[in-house]
C-alpha positions as CSV (number, residue, x, y, z in Angstrom):
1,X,21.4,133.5,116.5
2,X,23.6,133.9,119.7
3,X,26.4,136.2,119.5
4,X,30.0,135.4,120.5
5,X,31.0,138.8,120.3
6,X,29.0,141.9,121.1
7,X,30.0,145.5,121.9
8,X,28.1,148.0,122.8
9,X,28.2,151.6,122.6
10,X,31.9,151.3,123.9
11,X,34.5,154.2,124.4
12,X,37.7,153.8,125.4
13,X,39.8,157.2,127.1
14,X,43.7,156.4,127.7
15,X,45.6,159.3,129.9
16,X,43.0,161.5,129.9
17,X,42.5,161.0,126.0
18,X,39.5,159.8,123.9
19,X,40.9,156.9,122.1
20,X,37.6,154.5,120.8
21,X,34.3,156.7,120.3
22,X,30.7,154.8,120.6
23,X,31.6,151.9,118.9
24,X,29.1,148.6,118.5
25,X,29.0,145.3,116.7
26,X,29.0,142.0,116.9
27,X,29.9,138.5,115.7
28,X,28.1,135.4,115.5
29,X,29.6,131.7,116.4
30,X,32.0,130.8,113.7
31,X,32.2,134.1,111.9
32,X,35.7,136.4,111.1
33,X,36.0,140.2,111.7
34,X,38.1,142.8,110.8
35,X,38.8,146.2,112.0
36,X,40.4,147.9,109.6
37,X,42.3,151.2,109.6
38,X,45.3,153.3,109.1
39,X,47.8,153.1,112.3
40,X,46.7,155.4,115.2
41,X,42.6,154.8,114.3
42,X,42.0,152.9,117.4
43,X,41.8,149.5,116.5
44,X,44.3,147.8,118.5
45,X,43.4,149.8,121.9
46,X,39.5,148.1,120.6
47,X,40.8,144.6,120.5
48,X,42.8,144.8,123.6
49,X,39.3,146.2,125.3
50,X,38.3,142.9,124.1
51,X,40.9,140.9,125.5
52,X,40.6,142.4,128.7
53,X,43.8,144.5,128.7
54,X,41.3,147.9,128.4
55,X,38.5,148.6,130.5
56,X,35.4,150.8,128.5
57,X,35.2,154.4,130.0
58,X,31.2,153.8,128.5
59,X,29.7,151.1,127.2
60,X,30.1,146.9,127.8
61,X,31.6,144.4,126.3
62,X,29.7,140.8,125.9
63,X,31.6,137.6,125.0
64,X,29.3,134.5,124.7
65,X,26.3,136.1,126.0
66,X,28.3,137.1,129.3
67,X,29.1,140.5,130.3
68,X,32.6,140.6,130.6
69,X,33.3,144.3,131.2
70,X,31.7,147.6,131.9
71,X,32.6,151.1,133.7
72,X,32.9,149.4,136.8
73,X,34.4,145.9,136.0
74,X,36.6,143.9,134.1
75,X,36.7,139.9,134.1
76,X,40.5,139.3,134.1
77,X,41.9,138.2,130.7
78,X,42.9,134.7,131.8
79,X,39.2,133.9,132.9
80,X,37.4,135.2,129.4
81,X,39.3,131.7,127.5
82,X,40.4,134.2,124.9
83,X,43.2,133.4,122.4
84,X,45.7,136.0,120.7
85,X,48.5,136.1,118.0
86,X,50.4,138.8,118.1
87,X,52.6,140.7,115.2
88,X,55.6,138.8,116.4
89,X,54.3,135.7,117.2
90,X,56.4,135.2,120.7
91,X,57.0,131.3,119.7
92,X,59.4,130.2,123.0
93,X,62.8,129.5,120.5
94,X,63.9,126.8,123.5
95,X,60.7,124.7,122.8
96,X,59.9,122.3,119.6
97,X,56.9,122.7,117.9
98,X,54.6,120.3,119.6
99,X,55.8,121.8,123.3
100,X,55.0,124.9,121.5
101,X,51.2,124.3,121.0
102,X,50.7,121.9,124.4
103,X,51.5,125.6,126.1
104,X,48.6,127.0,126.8
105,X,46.7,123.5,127.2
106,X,48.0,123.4,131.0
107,X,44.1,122.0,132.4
108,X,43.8,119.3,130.0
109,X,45.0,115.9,130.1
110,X,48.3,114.0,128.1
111,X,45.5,112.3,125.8
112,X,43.7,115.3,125.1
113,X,46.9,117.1,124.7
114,X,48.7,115.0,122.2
115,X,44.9,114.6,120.3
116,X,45.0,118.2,119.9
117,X,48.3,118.6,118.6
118,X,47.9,115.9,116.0
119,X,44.5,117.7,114.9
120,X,46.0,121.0,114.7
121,X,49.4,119.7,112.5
122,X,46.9,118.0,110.3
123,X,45.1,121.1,109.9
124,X,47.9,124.0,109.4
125,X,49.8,121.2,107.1
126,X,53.0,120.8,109.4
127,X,52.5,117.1,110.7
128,X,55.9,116.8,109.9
129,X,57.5,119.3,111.9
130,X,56.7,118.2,114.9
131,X,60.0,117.8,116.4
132,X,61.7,121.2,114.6
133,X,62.0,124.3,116.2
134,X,60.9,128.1,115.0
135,X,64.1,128.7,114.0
136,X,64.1,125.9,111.8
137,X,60.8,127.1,110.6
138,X,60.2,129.5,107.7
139,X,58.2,133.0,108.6
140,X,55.2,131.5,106.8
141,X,55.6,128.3,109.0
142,X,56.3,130.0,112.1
143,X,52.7,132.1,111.5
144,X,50.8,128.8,111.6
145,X,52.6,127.6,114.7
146,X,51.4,130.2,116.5
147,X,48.1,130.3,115.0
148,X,47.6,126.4,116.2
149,X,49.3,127.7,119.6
150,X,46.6,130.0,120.0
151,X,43.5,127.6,118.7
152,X,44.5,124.6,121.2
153,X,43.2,125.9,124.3
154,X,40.0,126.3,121.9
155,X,39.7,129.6,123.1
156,X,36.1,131.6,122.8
157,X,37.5,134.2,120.6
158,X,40.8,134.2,119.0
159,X,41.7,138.0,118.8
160,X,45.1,138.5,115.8
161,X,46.9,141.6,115.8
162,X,48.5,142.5,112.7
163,X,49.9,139.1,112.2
164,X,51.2,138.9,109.1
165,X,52.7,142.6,109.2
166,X,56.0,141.0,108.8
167,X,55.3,139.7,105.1
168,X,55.5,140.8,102.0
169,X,51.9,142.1,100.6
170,X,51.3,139.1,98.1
171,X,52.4,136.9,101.1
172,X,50.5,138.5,103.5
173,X,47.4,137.9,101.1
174,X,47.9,134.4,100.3
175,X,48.1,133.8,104.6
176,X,45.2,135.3,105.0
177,X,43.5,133.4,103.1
178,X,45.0,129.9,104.8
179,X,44.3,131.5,108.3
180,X,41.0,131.6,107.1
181,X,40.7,128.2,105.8
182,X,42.1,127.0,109.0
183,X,39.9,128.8,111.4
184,X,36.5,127.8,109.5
185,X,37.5,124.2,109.3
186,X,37.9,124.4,113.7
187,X,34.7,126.8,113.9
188,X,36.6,129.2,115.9
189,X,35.0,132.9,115.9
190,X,37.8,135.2,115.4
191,X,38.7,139.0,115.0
192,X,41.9,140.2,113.1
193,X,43.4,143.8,113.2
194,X,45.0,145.0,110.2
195,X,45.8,148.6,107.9
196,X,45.7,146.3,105.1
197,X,42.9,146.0,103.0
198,X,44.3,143.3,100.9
199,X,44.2,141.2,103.9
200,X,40.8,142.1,105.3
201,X,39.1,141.2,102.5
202,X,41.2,137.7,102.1
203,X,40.1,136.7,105.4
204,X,37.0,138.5,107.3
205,X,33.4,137.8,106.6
206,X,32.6,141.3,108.3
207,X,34.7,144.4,108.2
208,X,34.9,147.8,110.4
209,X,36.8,150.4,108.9
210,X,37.9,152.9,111.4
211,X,39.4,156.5,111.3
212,X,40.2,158.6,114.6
213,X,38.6,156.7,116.7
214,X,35.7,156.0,114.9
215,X,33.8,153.3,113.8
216,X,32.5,154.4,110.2
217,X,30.9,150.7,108.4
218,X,30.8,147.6,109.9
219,X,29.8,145.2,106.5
220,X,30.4,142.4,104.5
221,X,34.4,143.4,101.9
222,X,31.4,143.3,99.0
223,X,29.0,146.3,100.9
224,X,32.0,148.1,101.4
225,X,33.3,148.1,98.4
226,X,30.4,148.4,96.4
227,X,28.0,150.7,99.1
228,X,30.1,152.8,101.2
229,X,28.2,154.8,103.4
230,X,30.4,157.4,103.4
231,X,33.4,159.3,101.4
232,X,35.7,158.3,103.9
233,X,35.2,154.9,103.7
234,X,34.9,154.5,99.6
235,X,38.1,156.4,99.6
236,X,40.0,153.8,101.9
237,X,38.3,151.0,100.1
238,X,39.8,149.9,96.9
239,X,40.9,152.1,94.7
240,X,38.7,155.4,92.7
241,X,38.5,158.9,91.9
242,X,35.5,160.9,92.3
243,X,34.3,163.3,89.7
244,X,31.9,166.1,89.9
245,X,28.3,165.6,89.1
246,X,24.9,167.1,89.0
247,X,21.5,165.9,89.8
248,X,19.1,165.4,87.2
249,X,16.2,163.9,88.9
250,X,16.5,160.6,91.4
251,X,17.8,158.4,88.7
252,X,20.2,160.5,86.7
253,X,22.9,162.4,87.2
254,X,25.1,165.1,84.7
255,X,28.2,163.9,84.4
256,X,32.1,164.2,82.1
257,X,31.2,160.7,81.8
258,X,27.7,161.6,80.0
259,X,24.3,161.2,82.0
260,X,24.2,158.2,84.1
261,X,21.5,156.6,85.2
262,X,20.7,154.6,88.2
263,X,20.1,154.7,91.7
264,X,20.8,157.9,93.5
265,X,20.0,157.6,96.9
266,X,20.1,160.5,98.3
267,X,17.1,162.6,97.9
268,X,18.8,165.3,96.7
269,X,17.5,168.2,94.8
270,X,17.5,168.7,91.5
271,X,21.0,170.5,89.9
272,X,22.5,170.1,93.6
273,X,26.4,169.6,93.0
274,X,27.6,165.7,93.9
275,X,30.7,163.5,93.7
276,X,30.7,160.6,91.7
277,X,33.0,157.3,93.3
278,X,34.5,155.7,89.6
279,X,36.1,152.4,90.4
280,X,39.0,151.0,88.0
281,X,36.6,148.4,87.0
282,X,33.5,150.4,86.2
283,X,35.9,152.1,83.0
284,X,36.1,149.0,80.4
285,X,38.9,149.5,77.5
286,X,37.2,148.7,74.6
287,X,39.3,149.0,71.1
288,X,35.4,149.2,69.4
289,X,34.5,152.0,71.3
290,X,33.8,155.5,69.6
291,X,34.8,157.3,73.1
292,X,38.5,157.8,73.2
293,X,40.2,158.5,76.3
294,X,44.1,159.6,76.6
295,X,46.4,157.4,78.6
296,X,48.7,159.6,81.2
297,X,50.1,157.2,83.1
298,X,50.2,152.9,83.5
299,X,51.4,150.7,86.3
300,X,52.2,146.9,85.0
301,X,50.5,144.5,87.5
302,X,51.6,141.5,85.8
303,X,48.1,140.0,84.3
304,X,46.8,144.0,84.2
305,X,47.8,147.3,83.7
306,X,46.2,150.1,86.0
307,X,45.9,153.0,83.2
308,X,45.4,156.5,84.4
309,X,42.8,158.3,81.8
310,X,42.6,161.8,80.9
311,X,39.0,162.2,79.7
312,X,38.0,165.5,77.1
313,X,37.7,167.8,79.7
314,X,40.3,167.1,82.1
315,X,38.4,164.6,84.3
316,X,40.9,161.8,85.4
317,X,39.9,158.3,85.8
318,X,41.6,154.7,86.2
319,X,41.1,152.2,84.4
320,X,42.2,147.9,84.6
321,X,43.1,146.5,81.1
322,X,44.6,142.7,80.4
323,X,48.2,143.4,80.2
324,X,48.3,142.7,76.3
325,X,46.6,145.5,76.1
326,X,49.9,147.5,76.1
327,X,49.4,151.3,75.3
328,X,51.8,154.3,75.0
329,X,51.5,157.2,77.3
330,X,49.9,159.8,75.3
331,X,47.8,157.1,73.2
332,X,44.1,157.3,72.9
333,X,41.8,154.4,73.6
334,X,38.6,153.4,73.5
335,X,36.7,153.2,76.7
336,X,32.8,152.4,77.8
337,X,31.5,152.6,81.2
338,X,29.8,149.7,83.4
339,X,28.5,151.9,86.1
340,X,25.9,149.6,87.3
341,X,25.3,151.3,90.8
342,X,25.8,154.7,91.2
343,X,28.1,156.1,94.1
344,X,27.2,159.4,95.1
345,X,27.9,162.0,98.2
346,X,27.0,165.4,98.4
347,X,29.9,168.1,97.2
């Protein structure tokens, strides 16, 4: 299939600095990315490449098939019909909602104009604020405004920049979700920016997580979470510990947890020394169960609690329990493990 998005091998240095490091990917027509990472990584100074605000120091950058920018030209970022939404939305306060959107349709005519608005009211759900203006808008209401603002033009790629970094973390979840609703029902091929992992996973069908530059995985949320590549990025993704381990053979390993079995894929040697990723939900509280584990701490997440475990031995795991499951600190409960993949790196 055609890509809408591809970059290759790109590096970006700013003032004499090495900000993006031989970074390539790509997105098909229709599909959402996400390049996620802690503030500082790179990833807006990537997506600005993209918009045309950047130029690579090596590497190209392909929208649609076309080259749109190497180490010895940029197209301009008016001619590469790419749309952005930005962390503070930049609505014009003087103009009402419908003036808002018809901005950036300047070429087209009144009929196509007002057609678009109606479809993009009907879509983000605000047909009937038409008339109102962003103040009179709610944050959550404003964020769609500018999303529809940005899809009218029907750009190429719609590029999003932290864009709900102004919302709570539930409501930043819940948009992302919409957002994504919204953009599959148009077909637009989009890439979002966000430290949030929360979101990323609401919203993108392919995720890069980033560190220092870096690209480390680019995946689907459930590769990423389930087969990291690398500690870094299990570490980042959802939440663990990692406990020390030995190698039995290529489908065992010693554990505090007992011997496992599975996959190792590693091709390690025999007794070399390994860490073991333990997600929350691989640790099942189970009042049946002969292996008793003491509770240190809890954190009340309304339908769970997130119980930190002191196993015999010191090893410390988390584990997710209904919330009517309501221990003391200091209790013991019974636990059994559903490791059904093994994630291992070297020590």
């Amino acid at each position: 299939m055609s890509k809408q998005l591809q970059l290759n091998n790109v590096s970006i240095r700013l003032e004499n600095q090495l900000i993006v490091q031989e970074i390539s990917f790509s997105l098909i027509p229709g599909e959402i990315g996400c390049l996620l990472g802690p503030s500082g990584c790179g990833k807006t100074t990537l997506l600005r490449a993209i918009a045309g605000f950047e130029q690579p120091t090596i590497g190209d950058i392909q929208l649609h098939g076309q080259q749109v920018a190497d180490t010895k030209k940029s197209l301009s970022p008016e001619k590469r019909r790419v749309g952005m939404v930005f962390q503070d939305l930049a609505l014009f306060p003087h103009l009402s909602v419908t003036d808002n959107i018809a901005f950036g349709m300047r070429d087209a005519t009144k009929a196509e104009i007002n057609h678009r608005i109606d479809e993009l009211l009907e879509l983000v759900g605000l047909s009937h604020l038409r008339n109102s203006h962003p103040h009179q808008l709610s944050g959550g209401q404003q964020q769609r405004i500018a999303l529809a603002r940005a899809m009218a033009p029907r750009p190429t790629l719609l590029l999003l920049d932290e864009p709900f970094s102004s919302q709570d973390s539930e409501r930043r979840e819940q948009l992302a979700r919409e957002v994504r609703n919204i953009l599959k029902q148009d077909g637009i091929t989009a890439m979002l920016v966000t430290h949030d992992q929360h979101e990323a996973f609401a919203m993108a069908d392919h995720i890069g997580v980033m560190t220092d530059g870096r690209l480390l995985q680019w995946d689907t949320p459930f590769n990423l979470y389930h087969s990291p590549q690398d500690r870094t990025v299990a570490d980042f993704i959802g939440q663990g510990v990692f406990i020390r381990g030995r190698v039995l053979d290529n489908r065992q390993l010693q554990t505090p947890l007992g011997d496992l079995h599975g996959d190792v894929c590693l091709n390690l040697p025999v007794n070399a020394e390994v860490e073991l990723l333990v997600r929350p939900d691989d640790i099942i509280h189970d009042d049946q169960s002969h292996y008793l584990a003491t509770v240190e701490e809890k954190a009340f997440r309304g339908a769970d609690h997130l119980y930190t475990l002191r196993l015999p031995g010191d090893t410390r795991v988390l584990c997710l329990a209904p919330s009517h499951h309501n221990h003391r600190i200091g209790e013991q409960i019974g636990i059994r493990l559903e490791l059904d993949h093994l994630v291992v790196f070297p020590r």
